[in-house]
C-alpha positions in Angstrom: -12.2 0.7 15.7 -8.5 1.1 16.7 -6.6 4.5 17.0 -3.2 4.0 14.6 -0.7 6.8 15.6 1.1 8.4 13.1 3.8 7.4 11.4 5.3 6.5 8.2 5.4 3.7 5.8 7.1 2.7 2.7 5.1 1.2 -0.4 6.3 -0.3 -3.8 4.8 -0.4 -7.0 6.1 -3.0 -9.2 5.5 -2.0 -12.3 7.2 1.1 -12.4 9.5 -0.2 -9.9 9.6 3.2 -7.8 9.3 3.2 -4.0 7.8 6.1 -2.2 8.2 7.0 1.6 4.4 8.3 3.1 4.1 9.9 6.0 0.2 9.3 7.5 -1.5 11.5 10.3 -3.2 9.6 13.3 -6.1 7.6 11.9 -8.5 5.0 13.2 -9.2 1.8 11.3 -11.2 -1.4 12.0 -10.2 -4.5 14.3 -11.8 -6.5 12.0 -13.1 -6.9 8.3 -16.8 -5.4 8.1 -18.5 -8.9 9.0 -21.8 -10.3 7.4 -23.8 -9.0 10.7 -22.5 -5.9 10.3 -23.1 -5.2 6.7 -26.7 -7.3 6.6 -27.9 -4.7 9.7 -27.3 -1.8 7.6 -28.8 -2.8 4.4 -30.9 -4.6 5.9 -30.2 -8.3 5.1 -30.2 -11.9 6.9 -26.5 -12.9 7.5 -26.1 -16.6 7.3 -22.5 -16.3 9.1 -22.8 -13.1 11.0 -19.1 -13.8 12.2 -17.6 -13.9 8.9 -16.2 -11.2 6.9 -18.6 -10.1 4.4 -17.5 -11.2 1.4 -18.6 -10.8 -2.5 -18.5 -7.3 -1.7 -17.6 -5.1 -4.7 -15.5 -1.4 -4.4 -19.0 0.2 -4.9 -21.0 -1.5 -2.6 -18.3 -1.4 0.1 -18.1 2.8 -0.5 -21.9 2.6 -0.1 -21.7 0.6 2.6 -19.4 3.0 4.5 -21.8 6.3 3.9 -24.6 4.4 5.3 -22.9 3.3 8.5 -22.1 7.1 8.6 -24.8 7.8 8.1 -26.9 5.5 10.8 -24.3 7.0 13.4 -24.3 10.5 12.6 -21.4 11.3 11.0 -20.9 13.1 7.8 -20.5 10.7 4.5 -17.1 11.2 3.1 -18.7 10.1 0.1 -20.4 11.5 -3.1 -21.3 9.8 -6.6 -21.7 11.4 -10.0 -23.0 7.3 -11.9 -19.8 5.8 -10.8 -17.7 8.4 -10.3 -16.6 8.7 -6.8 -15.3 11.8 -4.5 -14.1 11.7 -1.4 -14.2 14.2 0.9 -10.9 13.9 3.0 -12.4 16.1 5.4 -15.0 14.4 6.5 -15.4 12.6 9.8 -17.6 9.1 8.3 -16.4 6.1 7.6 -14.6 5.3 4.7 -12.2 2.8 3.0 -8.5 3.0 4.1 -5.9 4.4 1.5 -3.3 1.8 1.3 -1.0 3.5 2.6 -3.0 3.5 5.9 -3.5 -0.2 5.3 -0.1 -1.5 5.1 0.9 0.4 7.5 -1.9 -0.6 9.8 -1.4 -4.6 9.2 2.6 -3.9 9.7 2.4 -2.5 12.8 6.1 -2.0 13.5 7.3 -5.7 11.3 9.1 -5.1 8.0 9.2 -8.6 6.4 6.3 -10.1 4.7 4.2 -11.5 7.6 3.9 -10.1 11.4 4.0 -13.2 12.5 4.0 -16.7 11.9 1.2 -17.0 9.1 -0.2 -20.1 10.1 -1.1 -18.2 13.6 -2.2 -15.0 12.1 -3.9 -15.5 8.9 -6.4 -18.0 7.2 -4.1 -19.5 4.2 -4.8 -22.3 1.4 -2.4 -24.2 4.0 -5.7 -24.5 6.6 -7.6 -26.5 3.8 -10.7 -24.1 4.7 -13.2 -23.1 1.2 -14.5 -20.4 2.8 -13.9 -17.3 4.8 -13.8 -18.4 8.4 -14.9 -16.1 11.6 -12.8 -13.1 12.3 -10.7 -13.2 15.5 -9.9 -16.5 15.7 -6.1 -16.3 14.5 -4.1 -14.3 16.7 -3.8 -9.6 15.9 -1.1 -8.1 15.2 0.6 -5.3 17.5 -2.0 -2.7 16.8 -4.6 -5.5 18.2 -6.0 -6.0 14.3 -7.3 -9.2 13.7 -6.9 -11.2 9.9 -5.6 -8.1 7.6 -3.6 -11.0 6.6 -5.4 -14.0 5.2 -9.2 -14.5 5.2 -10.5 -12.4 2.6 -8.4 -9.3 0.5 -9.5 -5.8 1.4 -10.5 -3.2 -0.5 -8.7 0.2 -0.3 -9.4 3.6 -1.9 -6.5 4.2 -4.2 -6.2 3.0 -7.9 -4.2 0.1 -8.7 -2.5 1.3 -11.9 -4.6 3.4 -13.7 -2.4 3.6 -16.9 -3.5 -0.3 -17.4 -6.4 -1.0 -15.6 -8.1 2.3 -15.6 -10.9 2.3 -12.7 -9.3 -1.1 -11.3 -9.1 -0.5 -7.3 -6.5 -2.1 -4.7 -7.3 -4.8 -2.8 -4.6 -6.1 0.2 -3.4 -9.0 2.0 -4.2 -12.1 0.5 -7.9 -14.8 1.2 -8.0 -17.9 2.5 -7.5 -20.1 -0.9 -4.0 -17.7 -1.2 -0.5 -19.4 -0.4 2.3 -17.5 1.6 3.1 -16.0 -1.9 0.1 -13.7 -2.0 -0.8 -13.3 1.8 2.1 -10.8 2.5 1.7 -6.9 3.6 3.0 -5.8 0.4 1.3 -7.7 -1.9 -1.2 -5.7 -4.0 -4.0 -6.8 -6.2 -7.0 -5.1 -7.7 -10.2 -5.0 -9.5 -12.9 -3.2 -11.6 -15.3 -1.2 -9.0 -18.4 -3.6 -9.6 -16.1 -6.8 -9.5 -16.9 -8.9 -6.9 -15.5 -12.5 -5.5 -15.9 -14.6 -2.5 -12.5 -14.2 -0.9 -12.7 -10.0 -1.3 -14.6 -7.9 1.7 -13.2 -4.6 3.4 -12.0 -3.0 6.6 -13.4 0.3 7.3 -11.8 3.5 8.6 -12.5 6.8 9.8 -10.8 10.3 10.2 -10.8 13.4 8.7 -7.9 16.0 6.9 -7.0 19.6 5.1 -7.1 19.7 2.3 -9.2 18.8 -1.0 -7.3 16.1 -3.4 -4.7 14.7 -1.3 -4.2 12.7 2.2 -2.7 10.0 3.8 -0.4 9.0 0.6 -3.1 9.1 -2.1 -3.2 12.2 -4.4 -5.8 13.2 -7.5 -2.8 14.7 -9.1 -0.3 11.5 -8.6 -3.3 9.4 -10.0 -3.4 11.6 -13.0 0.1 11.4 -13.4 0.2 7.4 -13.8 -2.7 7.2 -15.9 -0.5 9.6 -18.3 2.1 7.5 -17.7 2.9 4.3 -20.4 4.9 1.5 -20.2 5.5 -2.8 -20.5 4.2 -4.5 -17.8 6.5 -6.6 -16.2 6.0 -10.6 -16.1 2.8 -12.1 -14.6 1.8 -8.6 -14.0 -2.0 -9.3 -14.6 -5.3 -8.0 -12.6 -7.1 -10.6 -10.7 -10.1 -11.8 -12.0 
């Protein structure tokens, strides 16, 4: 895990073409993507490519995944599940998926255009030729010392997508390896349904705790309330990937 001071960082929705300034507390987040070790030691599975990021890892399983490492360590899950129905407890000190907020700003580190750095030496792209996700660490971190949040596989994040289209769809960020420069950016978002899973989609964890009950580090139950009230066209090519 690396400690990310605070800071802020600005996102943009597309759809309803608004941009909104978030200002994050200190957090920590992972170096790399969970890898297949990593995940097949605390479900207890064999890992074929213990290097690699685990990948064909749905929202669910990944949210599971993070109150059982909590739990094997000690900390409190920041986790609970009514069916699918998720809560989480911002308060709690266990691991847990990053808002996105916390991962763009995380992957920036301090750049503001698309990539923080040449993408062919910091990110696994359709340009390497590779059909699978390849070991983490081998392209080079960015500033924060985080290895592939760009390229590899996407990474899931807590917050909704757009839940006045796609309902329970969640975000996934910063683009696989089968993804052109395009889609492997820092502000790109994408998304899915919580039990959707594909190979090029795994997760980062994070940890750290805040006051408060419904709102932290840029996500808010009420703001998600408000744009699942909230109608309008979706602009061109605006579609969830599938």
């Amino acid at each position: 895990m690396a400690r990310i001071a605070a800071g802020s960082v600005t996102l943009h929705d597309a759809r309803r073409k608004v941009q909104r300034r978030v200002e994050l507390e200190s957090f920590e987040i992972g170096v790399f993507p969970v890898t297949e070790e990593q995940l097949a030691e605390i479900i207890g599975e064999n890992a074929r490519y213990p290097r690699r990021p685990a990948a064909d890892v749905s929202w669910l399983r990944a949210i599971r995944f993070c109150n059982a490492a909590s739990e094997w360590e000690g900390f409190d899950p920041a986790y609970t599940f009514d069916g699918e129905d998720v809560t989480w407890h911002i308060d709690s000190d266990g691991y847990r998926l990053p808002t996105e907020a916390e991962w763009e700003y995380a992957c920036r580190a301090g750049s503001t255009g698309p990539h923080y750095g040449p993408l062919a030496e910091v990110a696994w792209t359709s340009a390497d030729g590779v059909t699978a996700p390849q070991d983490v660490g081998a392209k080079l971190p960015n500033l924060h010392g985080l290895f592939d949040t760009l390229g590899n596989v996407w990474e899931w994040c807590w917050d909704l997508l757009d839940p006045a289209r796609y309902d329970s769809y969640r975000v996934f960020r910063g683009g696989g390896f089968a993804d052109d420069a395009w889609s492997v950016r820092a502000s790109t978002r994408r998304g899915g349904a919580p039990r959707m899973h594909h190979d090029d989609v795994g997760f980062r964890v994070a940890r750290g705790g805040f006051d408060g009950m419904d709102a932290a580090q840029g996500w808010s139950a009420v703001a998600d309330q408000q744009r699942a009230d909230t109608d309008g066209p979706l602009p061109l090519g605006w579609t969830p990937r599938r």
